[in-house]
N, CA, C and O of each residue as an XYZ file, in Angstrom:
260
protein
N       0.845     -1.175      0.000
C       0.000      0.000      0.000
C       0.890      1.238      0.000
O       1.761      1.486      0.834
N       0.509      2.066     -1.172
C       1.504      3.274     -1.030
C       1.170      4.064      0.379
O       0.081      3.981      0.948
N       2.283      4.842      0.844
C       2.486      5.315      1.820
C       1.369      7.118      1.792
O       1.277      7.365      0.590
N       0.916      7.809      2.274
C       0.101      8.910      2.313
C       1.378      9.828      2.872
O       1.788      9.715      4.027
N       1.955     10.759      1.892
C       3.077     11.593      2.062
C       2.723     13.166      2.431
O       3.606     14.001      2.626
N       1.239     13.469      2.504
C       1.019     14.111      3.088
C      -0.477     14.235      2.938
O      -1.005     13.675      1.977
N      -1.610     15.288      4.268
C      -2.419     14.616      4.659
C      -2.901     15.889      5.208
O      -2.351     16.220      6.258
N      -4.149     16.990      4.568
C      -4.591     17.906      4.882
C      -6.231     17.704      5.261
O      -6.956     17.169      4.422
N      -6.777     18.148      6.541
C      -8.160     18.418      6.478
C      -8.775     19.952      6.044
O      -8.125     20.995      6.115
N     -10.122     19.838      5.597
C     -10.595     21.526      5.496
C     -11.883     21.327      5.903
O     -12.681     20.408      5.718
N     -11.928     22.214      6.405
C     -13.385     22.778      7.487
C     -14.590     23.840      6.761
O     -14.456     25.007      6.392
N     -15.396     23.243      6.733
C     -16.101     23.985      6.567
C     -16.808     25.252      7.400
O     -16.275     25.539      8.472
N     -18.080     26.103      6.938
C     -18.122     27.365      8.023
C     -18.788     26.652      9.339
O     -18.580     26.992     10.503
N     -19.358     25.933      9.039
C     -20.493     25.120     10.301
C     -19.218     23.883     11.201
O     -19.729     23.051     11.950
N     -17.854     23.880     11.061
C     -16.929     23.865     11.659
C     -16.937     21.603     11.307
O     -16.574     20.784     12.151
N     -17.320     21.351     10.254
C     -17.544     19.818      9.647
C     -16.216     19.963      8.650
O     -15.623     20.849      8.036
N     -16.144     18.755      8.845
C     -14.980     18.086      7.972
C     -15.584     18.186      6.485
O     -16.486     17.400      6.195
N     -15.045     19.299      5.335
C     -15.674     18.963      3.938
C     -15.096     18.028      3.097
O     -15.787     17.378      2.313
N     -13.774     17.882      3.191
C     -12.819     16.887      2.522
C     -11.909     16.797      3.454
O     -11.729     17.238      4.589
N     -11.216     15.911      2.474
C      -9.389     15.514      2.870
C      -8.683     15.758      1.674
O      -9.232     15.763      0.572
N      -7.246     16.000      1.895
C      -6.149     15.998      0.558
C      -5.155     14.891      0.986
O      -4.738     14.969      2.142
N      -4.819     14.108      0.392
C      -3.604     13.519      0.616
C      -3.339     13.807     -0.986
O      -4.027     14.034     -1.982
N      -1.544     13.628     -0.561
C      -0.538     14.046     -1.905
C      -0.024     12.349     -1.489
O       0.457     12.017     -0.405
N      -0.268     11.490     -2.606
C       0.777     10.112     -2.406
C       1.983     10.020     -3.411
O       1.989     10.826     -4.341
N       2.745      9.339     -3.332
C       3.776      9.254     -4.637
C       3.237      7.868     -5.369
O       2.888      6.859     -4.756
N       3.241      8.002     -6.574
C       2.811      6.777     -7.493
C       4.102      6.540     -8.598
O       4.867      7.399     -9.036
N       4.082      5.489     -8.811
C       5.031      5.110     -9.624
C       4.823      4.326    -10.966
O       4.017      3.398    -11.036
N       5.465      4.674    -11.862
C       4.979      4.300    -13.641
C       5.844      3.405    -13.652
O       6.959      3.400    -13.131
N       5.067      2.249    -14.556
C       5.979      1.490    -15.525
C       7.123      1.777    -16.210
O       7.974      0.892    -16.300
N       7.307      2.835    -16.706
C       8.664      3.046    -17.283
C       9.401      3.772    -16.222
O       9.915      4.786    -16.694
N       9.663      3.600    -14.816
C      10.242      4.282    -14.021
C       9.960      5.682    -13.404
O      10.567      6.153    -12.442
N       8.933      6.292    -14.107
C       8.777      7.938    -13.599
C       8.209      7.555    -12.889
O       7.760      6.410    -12.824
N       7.984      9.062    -11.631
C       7.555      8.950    -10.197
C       7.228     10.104    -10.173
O       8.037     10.958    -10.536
N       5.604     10.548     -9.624
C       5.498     12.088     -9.228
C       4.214     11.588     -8.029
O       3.757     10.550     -7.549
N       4.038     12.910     -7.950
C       3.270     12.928     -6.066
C       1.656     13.062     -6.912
O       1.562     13.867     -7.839
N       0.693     12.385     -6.585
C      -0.579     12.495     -6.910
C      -1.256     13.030     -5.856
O      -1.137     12.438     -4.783
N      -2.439     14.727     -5.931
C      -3.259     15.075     -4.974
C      -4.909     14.119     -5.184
O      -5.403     13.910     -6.292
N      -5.508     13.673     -3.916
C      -6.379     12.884     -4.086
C      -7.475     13.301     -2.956
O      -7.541     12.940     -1.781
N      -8.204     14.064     -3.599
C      -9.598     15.074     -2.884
C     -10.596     13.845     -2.310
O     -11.155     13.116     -3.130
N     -10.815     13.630     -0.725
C     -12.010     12.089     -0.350
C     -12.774     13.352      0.094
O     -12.540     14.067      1.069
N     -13.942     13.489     -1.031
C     -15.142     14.363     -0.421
C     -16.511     13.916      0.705
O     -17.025     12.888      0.262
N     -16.876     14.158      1.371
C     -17.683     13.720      2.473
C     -18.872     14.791      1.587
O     -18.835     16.006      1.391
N     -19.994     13.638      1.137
C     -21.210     14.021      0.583
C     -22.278     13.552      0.704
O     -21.989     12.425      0.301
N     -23.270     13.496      0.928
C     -24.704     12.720      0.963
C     -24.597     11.893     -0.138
O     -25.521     12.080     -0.929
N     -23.941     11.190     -0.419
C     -24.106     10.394     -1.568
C     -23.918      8.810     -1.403
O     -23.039      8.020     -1.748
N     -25.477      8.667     -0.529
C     -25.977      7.056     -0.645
C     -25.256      7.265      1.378
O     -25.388      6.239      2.046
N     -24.873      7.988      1.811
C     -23.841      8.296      3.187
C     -22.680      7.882      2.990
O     -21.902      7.648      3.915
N     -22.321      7.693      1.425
C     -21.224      7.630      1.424
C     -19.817      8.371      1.026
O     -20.238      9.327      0.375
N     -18.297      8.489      1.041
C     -17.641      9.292      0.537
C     -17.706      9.241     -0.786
O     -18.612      8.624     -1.345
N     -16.496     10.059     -1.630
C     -16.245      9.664     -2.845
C     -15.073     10.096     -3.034
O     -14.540     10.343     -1.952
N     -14.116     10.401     -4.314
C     -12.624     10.238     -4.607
C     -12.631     10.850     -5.177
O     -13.319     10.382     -6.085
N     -12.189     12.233     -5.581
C     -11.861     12.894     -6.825
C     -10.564     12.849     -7.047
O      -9.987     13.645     -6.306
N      -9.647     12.102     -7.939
C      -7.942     11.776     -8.305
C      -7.448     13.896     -9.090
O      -7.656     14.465    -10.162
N      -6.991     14.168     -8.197
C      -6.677     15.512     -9.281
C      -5.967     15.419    -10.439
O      -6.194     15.755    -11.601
N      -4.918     14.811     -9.790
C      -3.671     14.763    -11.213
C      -2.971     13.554    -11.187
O      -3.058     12.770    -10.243
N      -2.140     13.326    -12.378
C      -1.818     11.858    -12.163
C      -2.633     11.079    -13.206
O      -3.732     11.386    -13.667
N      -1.951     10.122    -13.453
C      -3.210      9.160    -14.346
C      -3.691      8.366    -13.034
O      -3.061      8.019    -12.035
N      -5.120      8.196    -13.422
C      -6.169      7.504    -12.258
C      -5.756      6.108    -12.401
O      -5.550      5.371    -11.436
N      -5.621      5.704    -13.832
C      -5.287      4.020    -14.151
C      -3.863      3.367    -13.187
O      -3.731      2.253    -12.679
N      -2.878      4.612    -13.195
C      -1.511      3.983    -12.479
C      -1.493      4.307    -10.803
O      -0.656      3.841    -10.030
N      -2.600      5.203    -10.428
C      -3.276      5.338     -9.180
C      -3.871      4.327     -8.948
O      -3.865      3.976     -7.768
N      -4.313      3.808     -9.543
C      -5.478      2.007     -8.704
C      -4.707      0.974     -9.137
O      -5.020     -0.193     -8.906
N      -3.569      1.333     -9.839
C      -3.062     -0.014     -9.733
C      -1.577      0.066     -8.372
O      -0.773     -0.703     -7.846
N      -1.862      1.152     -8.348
C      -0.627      1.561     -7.138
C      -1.315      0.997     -5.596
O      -0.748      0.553     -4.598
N      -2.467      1.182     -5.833
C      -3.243      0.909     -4.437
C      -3.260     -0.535     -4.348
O      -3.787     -1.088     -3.383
């Protein structure tokens, strides 16, 4: 399991958790390596979270996980 290299909360005005950021490092098949930001939004959706991948390819993100 890749390691979570860094690890931000943000607050909303009613003082609730709206997301998280983690920055992870992912690593490519042909050797490149960069830090991926990965938004876990807290939404009414079913009560559950969800994932927005910012940058990065998403495909070498789930296979990193």
């Amino acid at each position: 399991m890749p390691s979570i290299d860094e690890l931000e909360l943000y607050f909303g005005d009613n003082h609730e958790i709206m997301y998280l950021r983690e920055k992870r490092e992912v690593f490519y098949e042909d050797g490149k390596k960069e830090y991926v930001d990965i938004y876990v939004y807290k939404k009414d959706i079913k009560n559950e979270p969800h994932i927005y991948i910012a940058t990065g390819d998403w495909r070498v993100f789930l296979l990193n996980r």
